[in-house]
N, C-alpha and C positions, 0 to 999 in steps of 0.2 A: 511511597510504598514500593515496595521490592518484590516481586516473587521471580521465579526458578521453575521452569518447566521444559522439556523437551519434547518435539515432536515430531511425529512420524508422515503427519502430511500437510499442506497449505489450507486447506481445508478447516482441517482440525485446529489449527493456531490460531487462524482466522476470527473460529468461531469463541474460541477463548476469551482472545482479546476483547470481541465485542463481547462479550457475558460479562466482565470486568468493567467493560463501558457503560456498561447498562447500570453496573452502582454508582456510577457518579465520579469514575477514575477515567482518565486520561494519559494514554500512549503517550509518553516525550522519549522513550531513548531504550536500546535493544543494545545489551550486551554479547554476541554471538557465543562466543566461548566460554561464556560462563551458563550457559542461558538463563539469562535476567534480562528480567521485563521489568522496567521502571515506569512506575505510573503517579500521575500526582490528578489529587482531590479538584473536583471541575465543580462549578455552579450551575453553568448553561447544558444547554442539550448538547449532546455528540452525534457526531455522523460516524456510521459505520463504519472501520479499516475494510480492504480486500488487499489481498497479496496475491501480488504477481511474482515470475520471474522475470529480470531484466533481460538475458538471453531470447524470451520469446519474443519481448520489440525487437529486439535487434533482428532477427529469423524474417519479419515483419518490414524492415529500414524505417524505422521508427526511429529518430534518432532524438537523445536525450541531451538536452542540456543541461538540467540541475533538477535536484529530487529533494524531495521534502526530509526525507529518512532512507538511507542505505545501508546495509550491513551487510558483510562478507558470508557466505553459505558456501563452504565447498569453493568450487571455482565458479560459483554463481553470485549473481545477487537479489536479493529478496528485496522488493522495493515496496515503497507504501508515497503513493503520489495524491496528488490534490486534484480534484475535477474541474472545482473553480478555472485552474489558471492553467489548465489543460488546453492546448491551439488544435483541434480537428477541423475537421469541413463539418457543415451540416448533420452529414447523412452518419459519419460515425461517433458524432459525439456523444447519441443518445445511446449508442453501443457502450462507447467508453462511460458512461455515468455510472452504467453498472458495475464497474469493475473497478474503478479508480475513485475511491471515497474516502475522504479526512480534511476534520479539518484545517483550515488556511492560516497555520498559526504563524509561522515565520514568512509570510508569503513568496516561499519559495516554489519553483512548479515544473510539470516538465512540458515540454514544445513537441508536438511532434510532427513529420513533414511529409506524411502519407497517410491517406486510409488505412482505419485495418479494419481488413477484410473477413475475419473470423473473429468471434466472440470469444476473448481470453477464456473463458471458463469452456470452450470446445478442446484447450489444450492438456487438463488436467483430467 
């Protein structure tokens, strides 16, 4: 299934996607420029999307090595990461669980090689 939607904030796309998840459709691929959302028919339960911006790891030294799903935004990038395969310390992984959620399909993930020391959702 296909739809076409445009949005004005992370937030709001966010909360789309998972509305969509919640019937039983599944996130696999983000057209930017056209905005199409491609979703395919799921059997199992879903974990939640959150969208970040890649710019704020980076602001962070966070650094990335591979991402589950990337798309161009502007001269940003919109990122949707795995938790699973997420590398923190301890102390911020249970920060990062809330922010960083889908899932593990391609087991692909990102690394990251510092704390981060504010709660993404203080940046929006």
């Amino acid at each position: 299934m296909i739809r076409h939607k445009l949005f004005t904030s992370l937030q709001e796309e966010e909360h789309w996607i998972n509305s969509i998840q919640s019937e039983g459709y599944q996130l696999v691929k983000v057209t930017p420029w056209t905005a199409a959302y491609h979703f395919e028919k799921c059997s199992r339960p879903l974990i939640p999307y959150a969208l970040i911006f890649m710019n704020i790891l980076q602001k962070e030294n966070i650094q990335i090595t591979s991402l589950y799903l990337k798309t161009v935004v502007g001269n940003l990038y919109k990122v949707v990461v795995d938790v699973a395969s997420i590398i923190f310390n301890k102390q911020s992984k249970l920060q990062a669980q809330k922010f960083f959620l889908i899932p593990n399909r391609k087991k692909h993930s990102i690394h990251a090689t510092k704390i981060m020391p504010t709660p993404i959702s203080d940046y929006f």
